[in-house]
LOSEMI-740654 format. One record per residue: residue in one letter; chain; x, y, z of N, C-alpha, C in turn. Coordinates in pm, whole numbers, plus 50000, padded with zeros to 5 digits. Layout:
N
  rest  kette     nx     ny     nz    cax    cay    caz     cx     cy     cz
     a      A      X      Y      Z      X      Y      Z      X      Y      Z
...
END
This chain:
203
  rest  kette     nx     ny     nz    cax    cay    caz     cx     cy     cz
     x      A  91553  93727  82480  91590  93625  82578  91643  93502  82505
     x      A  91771  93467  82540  91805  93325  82447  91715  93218  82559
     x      A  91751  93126  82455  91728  92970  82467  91749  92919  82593
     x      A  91891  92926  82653  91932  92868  82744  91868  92952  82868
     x      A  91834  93098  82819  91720  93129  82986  91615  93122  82999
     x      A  91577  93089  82885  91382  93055  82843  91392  92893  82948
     x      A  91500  92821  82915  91470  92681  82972  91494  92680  83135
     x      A  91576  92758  83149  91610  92782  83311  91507  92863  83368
     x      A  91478  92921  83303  91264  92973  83347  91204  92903  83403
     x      A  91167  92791  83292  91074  92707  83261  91138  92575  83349
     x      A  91225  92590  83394  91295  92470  83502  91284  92512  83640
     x      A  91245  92642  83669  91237  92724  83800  91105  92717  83826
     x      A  91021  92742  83725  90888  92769  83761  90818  92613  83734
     x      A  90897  92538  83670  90808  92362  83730  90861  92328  83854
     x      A  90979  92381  83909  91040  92321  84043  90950  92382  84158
     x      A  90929  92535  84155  90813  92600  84231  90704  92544  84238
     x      A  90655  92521  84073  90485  92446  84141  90462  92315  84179
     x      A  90584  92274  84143  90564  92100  84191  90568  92132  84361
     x      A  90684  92213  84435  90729  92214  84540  90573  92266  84637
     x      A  90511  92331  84553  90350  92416  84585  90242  92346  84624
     x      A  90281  92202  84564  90167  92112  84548  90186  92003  84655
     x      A  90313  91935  84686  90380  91862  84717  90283  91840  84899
     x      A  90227  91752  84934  90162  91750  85085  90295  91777  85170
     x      A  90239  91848  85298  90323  91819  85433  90371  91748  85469
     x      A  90504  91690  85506  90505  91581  85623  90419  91566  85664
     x      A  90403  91402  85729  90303  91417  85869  90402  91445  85974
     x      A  90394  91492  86054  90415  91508  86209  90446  91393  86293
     x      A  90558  91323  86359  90616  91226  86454  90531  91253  86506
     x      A  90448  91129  86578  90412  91161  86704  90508  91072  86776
     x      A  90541  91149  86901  90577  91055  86989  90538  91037  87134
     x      A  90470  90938  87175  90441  90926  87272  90525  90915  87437
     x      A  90478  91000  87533  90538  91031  87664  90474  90958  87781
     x      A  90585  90873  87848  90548  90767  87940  90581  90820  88103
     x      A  90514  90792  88221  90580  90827  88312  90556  90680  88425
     x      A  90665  90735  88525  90650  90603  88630  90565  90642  88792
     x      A  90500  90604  88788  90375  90668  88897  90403  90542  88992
     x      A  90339  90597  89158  90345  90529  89279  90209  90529  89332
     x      A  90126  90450  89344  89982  90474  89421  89993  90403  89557
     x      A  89958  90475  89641  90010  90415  89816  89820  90426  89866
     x      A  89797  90343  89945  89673  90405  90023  89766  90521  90168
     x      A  89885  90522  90190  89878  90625  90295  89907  90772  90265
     x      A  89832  90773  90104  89883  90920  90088  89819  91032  90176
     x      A  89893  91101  90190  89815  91264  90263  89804  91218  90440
     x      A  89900  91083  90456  89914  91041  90610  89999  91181  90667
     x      A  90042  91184  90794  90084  91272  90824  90234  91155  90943
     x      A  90366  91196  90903  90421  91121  90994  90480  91164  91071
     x      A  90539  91109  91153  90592  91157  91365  90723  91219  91293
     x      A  90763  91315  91433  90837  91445  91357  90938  91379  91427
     x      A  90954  91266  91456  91066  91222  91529  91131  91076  91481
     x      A  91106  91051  91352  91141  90970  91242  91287  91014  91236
     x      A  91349  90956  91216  91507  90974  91139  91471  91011  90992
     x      A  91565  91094  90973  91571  91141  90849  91664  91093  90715
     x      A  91572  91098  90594  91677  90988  90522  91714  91063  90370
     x      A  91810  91092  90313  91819  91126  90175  91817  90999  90077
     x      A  91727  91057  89968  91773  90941  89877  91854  91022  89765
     x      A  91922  90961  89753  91991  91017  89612  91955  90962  89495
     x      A  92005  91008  89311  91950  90949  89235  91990  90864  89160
     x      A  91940  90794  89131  92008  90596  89085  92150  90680  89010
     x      A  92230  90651  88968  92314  90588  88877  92291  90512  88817
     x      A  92236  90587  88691  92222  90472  88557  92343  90414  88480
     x      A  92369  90279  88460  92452  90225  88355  92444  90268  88237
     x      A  92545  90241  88165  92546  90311  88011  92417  90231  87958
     x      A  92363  90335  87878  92215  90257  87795  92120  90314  87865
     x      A  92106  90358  87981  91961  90351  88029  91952  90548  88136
     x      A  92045  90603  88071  92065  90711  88119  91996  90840  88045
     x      A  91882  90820  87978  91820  90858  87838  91708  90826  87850
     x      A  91616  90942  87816  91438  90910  87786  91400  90817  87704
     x      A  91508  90730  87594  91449  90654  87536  91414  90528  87576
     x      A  91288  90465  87518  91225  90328  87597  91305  90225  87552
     x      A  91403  90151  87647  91493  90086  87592  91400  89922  87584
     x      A  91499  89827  87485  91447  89729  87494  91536  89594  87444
     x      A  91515  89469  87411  91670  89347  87423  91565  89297  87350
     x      A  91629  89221  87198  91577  89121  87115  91675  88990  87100
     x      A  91818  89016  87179  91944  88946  87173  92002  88985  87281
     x      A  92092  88874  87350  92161  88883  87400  92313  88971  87379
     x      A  92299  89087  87444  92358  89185  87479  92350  89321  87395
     x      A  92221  89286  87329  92184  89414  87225  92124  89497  87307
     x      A  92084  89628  87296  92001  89700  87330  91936  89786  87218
     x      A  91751  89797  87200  91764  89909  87115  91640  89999  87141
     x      A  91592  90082  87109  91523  90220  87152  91395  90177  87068
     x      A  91254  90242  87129  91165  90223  87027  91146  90407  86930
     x      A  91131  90394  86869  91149  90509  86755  91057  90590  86813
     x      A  90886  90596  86848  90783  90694  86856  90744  90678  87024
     x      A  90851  90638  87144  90784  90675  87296  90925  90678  87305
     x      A  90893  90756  87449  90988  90806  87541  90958  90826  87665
     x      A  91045  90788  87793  90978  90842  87894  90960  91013  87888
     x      A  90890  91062  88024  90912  91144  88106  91033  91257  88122
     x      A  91068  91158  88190  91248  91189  88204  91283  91070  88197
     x      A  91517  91066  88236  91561  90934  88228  91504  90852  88366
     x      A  91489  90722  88359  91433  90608  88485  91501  90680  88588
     x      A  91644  90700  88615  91689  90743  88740  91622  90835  88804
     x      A  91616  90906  88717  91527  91072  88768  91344  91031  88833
     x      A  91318  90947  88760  91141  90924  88749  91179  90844  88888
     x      A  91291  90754  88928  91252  90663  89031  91284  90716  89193
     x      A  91386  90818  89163  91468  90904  89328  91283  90922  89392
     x      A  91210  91030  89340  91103  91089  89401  91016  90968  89445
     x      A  91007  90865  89341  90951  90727  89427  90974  90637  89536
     x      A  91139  90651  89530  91147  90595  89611  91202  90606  89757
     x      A  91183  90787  89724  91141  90890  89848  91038  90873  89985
     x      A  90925  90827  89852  90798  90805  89866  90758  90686  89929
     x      A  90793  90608  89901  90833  90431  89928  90871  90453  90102
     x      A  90957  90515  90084  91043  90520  90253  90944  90562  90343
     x      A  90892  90696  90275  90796  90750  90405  90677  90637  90443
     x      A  90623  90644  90338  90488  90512  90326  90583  90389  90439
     x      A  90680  90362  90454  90747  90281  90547  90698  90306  90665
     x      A  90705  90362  90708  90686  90480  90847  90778  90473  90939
     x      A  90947  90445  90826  91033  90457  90977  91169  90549  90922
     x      A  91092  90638  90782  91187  90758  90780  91124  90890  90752
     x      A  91173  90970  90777  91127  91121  90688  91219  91102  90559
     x      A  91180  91093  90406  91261  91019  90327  91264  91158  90204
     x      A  91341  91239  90155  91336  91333  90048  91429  91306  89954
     x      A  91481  91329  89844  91519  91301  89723  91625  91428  89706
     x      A  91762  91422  89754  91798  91543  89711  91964  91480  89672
     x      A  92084  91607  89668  92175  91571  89650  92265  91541  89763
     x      A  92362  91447  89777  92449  91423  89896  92521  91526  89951
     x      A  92475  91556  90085  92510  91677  90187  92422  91825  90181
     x      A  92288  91777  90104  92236  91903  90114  92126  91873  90203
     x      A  92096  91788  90283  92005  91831  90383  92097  91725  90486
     x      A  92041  91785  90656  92126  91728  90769  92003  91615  90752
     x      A  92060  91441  90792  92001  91358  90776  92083  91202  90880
     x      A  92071  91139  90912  92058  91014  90961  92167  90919  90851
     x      A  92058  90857  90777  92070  90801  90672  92098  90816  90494
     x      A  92174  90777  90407  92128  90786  90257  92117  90628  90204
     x      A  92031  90704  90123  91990  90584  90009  92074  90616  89901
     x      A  92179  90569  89835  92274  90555  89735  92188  90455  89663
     x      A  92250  90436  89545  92163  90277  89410  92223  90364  89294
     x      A  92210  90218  89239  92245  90173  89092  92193  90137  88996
     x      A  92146  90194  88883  92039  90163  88797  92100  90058  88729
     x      A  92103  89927  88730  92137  89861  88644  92100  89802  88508
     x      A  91975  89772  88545  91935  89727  88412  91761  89791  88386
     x      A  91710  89842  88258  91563  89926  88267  91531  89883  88152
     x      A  91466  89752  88110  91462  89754  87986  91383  89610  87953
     x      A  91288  89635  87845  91205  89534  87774  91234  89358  87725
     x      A  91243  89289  87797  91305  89182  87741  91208  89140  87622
     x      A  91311  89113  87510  91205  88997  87413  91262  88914  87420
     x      A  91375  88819  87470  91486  88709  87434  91372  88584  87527
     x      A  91279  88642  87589  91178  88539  87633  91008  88577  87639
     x      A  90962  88484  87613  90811  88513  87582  90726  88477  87668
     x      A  90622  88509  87689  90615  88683  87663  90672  88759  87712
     x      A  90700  88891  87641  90807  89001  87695  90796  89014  87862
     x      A  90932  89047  87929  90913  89102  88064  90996  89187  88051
     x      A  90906  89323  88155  91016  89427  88203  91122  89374  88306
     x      A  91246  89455  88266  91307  89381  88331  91399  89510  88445
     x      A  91410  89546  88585  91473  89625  88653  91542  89581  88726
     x      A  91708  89627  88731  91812  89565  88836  91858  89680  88912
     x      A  91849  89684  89001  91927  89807  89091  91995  89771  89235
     x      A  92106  89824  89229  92187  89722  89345  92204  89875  89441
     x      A  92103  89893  89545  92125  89976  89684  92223  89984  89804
     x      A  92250  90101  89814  92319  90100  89982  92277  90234  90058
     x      A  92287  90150  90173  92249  90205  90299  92372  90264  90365
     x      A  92368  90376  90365  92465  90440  90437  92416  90511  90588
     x      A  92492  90506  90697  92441  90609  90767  92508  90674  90834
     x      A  92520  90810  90813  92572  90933  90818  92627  90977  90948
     x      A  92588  90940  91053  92621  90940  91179  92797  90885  91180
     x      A  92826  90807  91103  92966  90758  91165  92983  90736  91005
     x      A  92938  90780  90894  92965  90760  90738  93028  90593  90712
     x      A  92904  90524  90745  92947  90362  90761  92854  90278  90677
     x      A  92845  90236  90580  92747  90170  90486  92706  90046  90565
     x      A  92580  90014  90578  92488  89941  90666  92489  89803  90610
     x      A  92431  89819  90474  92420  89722  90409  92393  89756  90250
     x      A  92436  89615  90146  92442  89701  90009  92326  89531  89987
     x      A  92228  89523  89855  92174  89466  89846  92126  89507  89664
     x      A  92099  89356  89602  92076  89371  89453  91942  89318  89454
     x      A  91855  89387  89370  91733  89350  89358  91710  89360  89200
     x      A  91642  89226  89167  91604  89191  89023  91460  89180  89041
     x      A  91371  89261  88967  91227  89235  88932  91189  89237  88805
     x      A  91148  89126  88772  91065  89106  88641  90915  89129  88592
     x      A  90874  89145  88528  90730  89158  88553  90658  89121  88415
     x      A  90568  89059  88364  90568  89021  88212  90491  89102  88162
     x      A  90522  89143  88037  90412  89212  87968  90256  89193  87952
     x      A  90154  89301  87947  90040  89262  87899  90033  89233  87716
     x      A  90129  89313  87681  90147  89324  87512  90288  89332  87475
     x      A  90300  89291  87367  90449  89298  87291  90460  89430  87226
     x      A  90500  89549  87308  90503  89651  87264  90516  89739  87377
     x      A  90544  89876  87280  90598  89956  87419  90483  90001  87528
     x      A  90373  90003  87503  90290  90015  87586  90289  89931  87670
     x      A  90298  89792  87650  90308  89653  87751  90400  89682  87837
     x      A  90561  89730  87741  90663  89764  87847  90647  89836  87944
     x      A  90591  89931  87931  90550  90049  88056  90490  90030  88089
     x      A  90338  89942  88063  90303  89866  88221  90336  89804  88292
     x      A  90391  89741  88218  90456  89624  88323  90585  89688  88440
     x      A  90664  89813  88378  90773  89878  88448  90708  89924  88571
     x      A  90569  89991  88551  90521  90049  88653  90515  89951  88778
     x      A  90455  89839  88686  90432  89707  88818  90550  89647  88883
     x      A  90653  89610  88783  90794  89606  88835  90858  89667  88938
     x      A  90785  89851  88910  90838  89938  88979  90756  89961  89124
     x      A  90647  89937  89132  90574  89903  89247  90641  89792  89335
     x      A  90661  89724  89322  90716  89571  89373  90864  89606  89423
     x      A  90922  89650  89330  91053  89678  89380  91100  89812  89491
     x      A  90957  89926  89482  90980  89989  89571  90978  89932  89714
     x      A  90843  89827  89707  90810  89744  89862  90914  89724  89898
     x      A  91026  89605  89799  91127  89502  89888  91215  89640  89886
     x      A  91286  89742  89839  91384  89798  89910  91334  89898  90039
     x      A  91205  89956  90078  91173  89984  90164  91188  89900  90304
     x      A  91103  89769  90268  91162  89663  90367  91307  89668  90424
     x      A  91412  89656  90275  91571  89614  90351  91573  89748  90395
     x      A  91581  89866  90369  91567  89977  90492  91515  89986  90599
     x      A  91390  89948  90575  91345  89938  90759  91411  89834  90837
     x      A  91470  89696  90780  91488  89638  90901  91663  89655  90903
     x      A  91734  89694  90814  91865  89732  90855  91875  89844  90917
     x      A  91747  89963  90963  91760  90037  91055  91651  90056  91154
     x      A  91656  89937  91226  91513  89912  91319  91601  89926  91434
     x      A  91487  89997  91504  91605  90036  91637  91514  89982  91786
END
């Protein structure tokens, strides 16, 4: 055996046992967030003679169309936290809520589907505008913009369109704070657009 394969041996078999010894990665964790609705009229039962309402699902703006937990340290930055994520994207987590929102109203039969797949009265159209952690003020607030319309299907005539901004401040500077506070944001903001539905279709 020459020289030059004795060393290429001996260069293979230190690369093996170093590589043998060498610890695991650790493992990302990343943590999974979701957006929940607590009503006291759950498991109510409502009149089968409600108008019926589709909601459809937000339209998210660029940035916020993505499981990642977005968040603002500057004016007009946006950036992601590395180890959480929602659920799904906000649009998706908020249609079934604010399905939910309507019925708890008690002046629709309210389901979450796509436009023209169930016979209905009314839709709920919206705009996800803004889903995201402010730091540019202290203490952090979640911050949600979504601009709604009311359409109703009977004569395909939009009722009324309406922008709603809710803030809500963090308990902590961090993404955990953020997602509480979204939830609470998101509570609040289901009330007032339930409201402008019921009374732009109070009969």
């Amino acid at each position: 055996m020459t020289v030059c394969m004795r060393l290429y041996l001996l260069v293979m078999i230190g690369l093996t046992s170093s590589c043998a010894i060498l610890p695991d990665a650790n493992p990302v964790i990343v943590n999974k967030y979701v957006l929940e609705y607590s009503t006291d009229n759950a498991g109510s039962v409502l009149p089968v003679d409600l108008p019926v309402m589709i909601v459809t699902v937000p339209r998210a703006h660029s940035g916020y169309n993505t499981t990642k937990v977005a968040y603002r340290k500057q004016l007009y930055g946006l950036s992601y936290y590395a180890k959480s994520r929602w659920a799904d994207t906000p649009g998706r987590m908020l249609a079934p809520l604010m399905a939910e929102a309507m019925n708890d109203a008690g002046a629709f039969q309210a389901q979450y589907a796509s436009p023209g797949a169930l016979s209905a009265s009314y839709r709920l159209d919206s705009e996800l505008i803004d889903f995201y952690q402010d730091f540019t003020v202290q203490p952090s607030q979640m911050r949600i913009t979504l601009r709604a319309q009311l359409v109703s299907l009977q004569d395909n005539r939009v009722l009324a369109t309406q922008l709603f901004d809710v803030r809500e401040t963090a308990a902590s500077e961090d993404a955990y704070g953020g997602v509480q506070a979204a939830n609470s944001a998101t509570a609040r903001l289901l009330l007032q657009l339930a409201d402008f539905c019921k009374s732009r279709t109070a009969r």
